[in-house]
C-alpha positions as CSV (number, residue, x, y, z in Angstrom):
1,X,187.1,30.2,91.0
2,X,185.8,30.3,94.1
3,X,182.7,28.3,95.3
4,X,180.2,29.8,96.7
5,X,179.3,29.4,100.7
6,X,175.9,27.4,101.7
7,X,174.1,28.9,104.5
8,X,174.7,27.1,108.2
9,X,172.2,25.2,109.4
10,X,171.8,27.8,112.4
11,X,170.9,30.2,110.0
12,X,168.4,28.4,108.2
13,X,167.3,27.3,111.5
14,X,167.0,31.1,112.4
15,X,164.9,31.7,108.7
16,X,162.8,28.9,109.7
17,X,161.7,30.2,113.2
18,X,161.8,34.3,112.0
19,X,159.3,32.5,109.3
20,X,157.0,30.7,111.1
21,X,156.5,33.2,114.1
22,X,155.6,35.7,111.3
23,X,153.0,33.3,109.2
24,X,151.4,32.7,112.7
25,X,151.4,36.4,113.4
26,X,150.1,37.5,109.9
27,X,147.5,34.4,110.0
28,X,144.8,37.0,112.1
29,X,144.3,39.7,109.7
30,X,143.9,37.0,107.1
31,X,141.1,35.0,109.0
32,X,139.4,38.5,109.6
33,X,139.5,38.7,106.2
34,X,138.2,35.5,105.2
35,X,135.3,35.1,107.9
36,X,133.4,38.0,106.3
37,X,133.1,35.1,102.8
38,X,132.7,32.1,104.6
39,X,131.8,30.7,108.6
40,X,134.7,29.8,111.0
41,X,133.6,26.1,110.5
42,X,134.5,26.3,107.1
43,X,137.6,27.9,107.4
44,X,138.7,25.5,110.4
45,X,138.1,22.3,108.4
46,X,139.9,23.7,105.4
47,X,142.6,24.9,107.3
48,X,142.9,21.3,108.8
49,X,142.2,19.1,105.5
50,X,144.9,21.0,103.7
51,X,147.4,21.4,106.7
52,X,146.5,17.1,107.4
53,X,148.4,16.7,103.6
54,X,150.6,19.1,103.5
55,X,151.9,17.9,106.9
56,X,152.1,14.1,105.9
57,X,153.9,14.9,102.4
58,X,156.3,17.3,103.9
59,X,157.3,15.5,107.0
60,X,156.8,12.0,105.5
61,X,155.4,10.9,108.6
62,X,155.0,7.1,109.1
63,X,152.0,6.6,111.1
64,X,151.5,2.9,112.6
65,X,148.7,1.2,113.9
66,X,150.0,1.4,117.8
67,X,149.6,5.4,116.8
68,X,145.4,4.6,117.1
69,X,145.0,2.6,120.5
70,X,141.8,3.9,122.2
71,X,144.0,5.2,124.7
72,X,146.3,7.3,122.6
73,X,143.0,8.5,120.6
74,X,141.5,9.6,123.6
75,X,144.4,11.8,123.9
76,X,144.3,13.3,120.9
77,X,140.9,14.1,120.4
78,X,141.6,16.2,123.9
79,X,144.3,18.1,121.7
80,X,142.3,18.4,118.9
81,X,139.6,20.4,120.5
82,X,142.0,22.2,122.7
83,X,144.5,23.5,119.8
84,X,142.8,23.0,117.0
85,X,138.9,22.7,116.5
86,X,137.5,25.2,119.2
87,X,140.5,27.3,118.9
88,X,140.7,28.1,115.5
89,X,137.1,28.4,115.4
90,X,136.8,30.6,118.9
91,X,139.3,32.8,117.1
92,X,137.9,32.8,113.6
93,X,134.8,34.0,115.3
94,X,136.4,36.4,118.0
95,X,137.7,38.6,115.3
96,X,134.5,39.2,113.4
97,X,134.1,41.1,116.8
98,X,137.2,42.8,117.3
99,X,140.2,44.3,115.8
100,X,142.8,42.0,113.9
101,X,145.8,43.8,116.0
102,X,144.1,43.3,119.1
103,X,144.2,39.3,118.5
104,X,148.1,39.9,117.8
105,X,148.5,41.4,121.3
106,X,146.6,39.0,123.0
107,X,148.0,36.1,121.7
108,X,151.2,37.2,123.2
109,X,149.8,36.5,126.5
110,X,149.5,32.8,126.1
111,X,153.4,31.9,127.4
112,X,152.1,34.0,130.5
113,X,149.2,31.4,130.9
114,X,151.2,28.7,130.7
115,X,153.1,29.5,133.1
116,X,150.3,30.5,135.6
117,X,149.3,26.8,134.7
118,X,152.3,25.5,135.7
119,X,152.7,27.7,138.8
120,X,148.9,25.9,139.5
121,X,150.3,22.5,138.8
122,X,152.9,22.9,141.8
123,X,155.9,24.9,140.0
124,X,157.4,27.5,142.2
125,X,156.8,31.4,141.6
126,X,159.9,33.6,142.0
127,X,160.0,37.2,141.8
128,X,160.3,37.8,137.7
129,X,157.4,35.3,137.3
130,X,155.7,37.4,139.4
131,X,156.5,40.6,138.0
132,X,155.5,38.7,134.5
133,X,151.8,37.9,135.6
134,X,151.3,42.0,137.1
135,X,152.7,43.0,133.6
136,X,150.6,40.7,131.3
137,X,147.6,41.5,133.4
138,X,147.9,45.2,133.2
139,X,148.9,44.9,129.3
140,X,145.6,42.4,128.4
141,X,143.3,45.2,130.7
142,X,145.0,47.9,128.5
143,X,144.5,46.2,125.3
144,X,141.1,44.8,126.1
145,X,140.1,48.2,127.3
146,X,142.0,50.1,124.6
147,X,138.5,51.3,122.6
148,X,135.9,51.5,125.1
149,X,137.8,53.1,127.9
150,X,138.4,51.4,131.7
151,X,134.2,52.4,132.7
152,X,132.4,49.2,131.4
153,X,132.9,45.9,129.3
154,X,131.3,47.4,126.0
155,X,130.5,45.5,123.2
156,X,131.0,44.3,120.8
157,X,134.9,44.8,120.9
158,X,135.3,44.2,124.2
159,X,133.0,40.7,123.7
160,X,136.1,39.3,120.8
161,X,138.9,40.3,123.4
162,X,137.5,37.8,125.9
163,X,136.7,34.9,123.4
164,X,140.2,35.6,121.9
165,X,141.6,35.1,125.4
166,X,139.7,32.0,126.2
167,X,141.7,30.8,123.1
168,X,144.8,31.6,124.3
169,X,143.9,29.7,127.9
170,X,143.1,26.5,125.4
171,X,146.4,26.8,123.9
172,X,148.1,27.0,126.8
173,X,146.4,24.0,128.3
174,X,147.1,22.2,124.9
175,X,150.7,22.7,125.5
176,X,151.0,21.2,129.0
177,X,148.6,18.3,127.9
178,X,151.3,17.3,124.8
179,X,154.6,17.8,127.3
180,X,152.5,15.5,130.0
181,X,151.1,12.8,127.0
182,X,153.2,12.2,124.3
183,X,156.7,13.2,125.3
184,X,158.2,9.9,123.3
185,X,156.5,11.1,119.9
186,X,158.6,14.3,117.8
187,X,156.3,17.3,117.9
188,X,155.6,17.4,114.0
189,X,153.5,14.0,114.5
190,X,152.0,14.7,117.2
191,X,150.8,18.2,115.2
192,X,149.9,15.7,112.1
193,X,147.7,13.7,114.3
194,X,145.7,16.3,116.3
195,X,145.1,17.9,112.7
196,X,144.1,14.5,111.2
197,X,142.2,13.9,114.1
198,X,140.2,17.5,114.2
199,X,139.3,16.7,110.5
200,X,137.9,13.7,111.7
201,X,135.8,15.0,114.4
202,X,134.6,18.3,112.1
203,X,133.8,16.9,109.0
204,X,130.7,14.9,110.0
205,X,129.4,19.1,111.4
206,X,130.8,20.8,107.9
207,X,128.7,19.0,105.7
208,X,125.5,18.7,107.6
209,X,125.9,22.7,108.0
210,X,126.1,22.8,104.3
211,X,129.9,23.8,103.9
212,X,130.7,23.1,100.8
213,X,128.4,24.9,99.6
214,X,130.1,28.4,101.3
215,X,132.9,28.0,98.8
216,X,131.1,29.1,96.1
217,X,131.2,32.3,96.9
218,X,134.6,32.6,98.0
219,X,136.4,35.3,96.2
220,X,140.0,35.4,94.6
221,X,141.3,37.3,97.6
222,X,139.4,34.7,100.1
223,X,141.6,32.0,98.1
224,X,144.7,33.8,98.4
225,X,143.8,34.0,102.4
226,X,142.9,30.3,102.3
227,X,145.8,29.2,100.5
228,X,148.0,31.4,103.4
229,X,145.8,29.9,106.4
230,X,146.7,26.2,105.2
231,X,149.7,26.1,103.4
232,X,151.3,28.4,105.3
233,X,150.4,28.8,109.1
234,X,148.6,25.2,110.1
235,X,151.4,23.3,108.0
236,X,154.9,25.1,106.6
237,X,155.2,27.0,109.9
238,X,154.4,24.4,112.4
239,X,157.3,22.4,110.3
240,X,159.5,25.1,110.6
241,X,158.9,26.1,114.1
242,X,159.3,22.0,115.1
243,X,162.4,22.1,113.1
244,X,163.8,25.4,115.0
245,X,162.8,23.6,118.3
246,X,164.8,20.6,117.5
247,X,167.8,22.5,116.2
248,X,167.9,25.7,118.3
249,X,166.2,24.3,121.1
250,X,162.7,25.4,123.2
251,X,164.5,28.0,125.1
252,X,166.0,30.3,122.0
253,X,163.3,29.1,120.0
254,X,160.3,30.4,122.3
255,X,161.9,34.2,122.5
256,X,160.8,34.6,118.8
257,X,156.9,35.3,120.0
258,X,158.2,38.7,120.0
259,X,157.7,38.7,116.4
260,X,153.9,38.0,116.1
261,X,152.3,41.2,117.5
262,X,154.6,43.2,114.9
263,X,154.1,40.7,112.3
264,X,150.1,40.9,112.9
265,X,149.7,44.9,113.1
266,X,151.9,45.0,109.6
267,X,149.6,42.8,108.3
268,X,146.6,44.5,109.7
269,X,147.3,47.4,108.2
270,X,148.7,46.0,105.0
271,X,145.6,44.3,104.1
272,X,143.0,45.7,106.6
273,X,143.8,49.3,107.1
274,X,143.8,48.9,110.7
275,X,145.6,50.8,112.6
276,X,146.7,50.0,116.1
277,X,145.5,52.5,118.9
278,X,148.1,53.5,121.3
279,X,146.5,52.1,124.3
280,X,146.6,48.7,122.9
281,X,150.0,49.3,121.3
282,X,151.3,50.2,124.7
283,X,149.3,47.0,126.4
284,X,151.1,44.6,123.9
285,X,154.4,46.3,124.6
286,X,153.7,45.4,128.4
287,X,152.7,42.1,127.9
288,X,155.8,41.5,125.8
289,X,157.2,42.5,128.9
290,X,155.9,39.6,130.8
291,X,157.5,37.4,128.3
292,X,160.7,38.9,128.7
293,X,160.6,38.4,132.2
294,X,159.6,34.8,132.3
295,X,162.4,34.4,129.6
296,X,164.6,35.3,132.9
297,X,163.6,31.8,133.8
298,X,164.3,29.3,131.4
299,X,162.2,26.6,133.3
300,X,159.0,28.3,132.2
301,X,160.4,29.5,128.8
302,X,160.6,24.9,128.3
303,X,156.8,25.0,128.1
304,X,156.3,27.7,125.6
305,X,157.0,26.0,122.4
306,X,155.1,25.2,119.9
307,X,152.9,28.2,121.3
């Protein structure tokens, strides 16, 4: 009798990754959803409250009391509000403006701003990086661009493109800010504690806005979207994706981006019936071209994880 053969650990390392960049890539056309039942606010502090225990029960994390010095709170209250609070809620209110498969395109762009910020911050620029920032540029123009031509800056399409991208520049400083702070602490705690700590900070504004009372109205499918938004994307994916990083390593780990613009236009059009135009389509691919390139240098491909 034979036994049978348990997976490797590289390939459950590979689901884990595949998984999360997919959650994260679906998670748009899911917030598009939900942000016509409830506001952004409400979906941000329900996305963090859930993702807070998840987080804690799946990673067991053993927070001390030297984890809550003013100094080291300081810090994370900087991360909260750059990759959680204001992102998630820029983005939850970005695509009540503009198309769910737009955001997946865009998002794309973010390893390209971290790079530029690291280029800023006194890394040098070769050729590829170069060619990476002419690409990304041209692709964000086409996708921004993609529905109300190159003449003007129309609304309101156009107006969620720019928020989304602001986003993406507040990710991309988050990043740098946790390889600068808190390079001693593993990632999934520092994500715990800039969740915890966005809780924290938006509770107080949910209630006096009257949250709880949104949920009321919240229908079956706005559940099932609420239930993906903070089960899966703000806690099993970041788990996953730390766990990949860890195992695979921030270089392998990072060329799986490629995944979320496809994951989000599936999704789109899955449970949106949006379907991608061909300028934007053909802006993401060029963007994804930037990625590539800056993947030919595997300094700047370092600070992508966790993106």
């Amino acid at each position: 009798m034979t036994t049978p053969k348990v997976p490797s650990r590289a390939a459950w390392l590979f689901f884990q990754v595949t998984f999360a960049a997919t959650v994260w890539g679906g998670a748009y056309p899911f917030t598009k959803q939900l942000v016509s039942e409830i506001s952004p606010l409400s979906i941000v502090t329900f996305r963090a409250l859930i993702g807070v225990l998840a987080l804690i029960f799946l990673t067991g994390s053993r927070l001390k009391a030297s984890d809550f010095k003013p100094a080291v709170l300081r810090k994370l209250l900087v991360l909260s509000i750059m990759g959680v609070s204001t992102q998630q809620y820029l983005q939850a209110y970005a695509l009540k403006y503009t198309p769910a498969s737009h955001a997946g395109w865009l998002i794309a762009a973010t390893p390209i701003m971290v790079a530029g910020l690291m280029a800023a911050l006194g890394e040098r620029i070769g050729p590829f990086k170069i060619a990476a920032f002419i690409a990304g540029f041209a692709g964000t123009l086409l996708v921004v661009f993609s529905k109300s031509g190159a003449g003007a800056f129309a609304l309101p399409s156009t107006h969620g493109d720019l928020i989304f991208l602001v986003t993406c520049a507040s990710w991309a400083v988050y990043v740098i800010l946790t390889k600068k702070w808190l390079t001693a602490w593993p990632q999934a705690k520092v994500t715990t504690l800039t969740m915890l700590m966005a809780l924290l900070t938006l509770l107080p504004l949910w209630l006096a806005a009257g949250g709880p009372a949104e949920f009321a109205r919240v229908s079956a499918r706005g559940w099932a979207c609420l239930a993906y938004l903070s089960l899966l994307s703000s806690a099993l994916a970041y788990l996953f994706w730390n766990n990949a990083v860890e195992g695979l390593g921030a270089v392998k780990t990072s060329y799986f981006i490629y995944l979320e613009p496809f994951s989000t236009l599936l999704s789109a059009y899955l449970l949106l019936g949006e379907r991608a135009a061909a300028a934007a389509f053909a802006g993401g691919l060029l963007i994804l071209a930037g990625v590539y390139l800056l993947g030919l240098n595997n300094r700047s491909l370092e600070a992508l994880t966790d993106a």
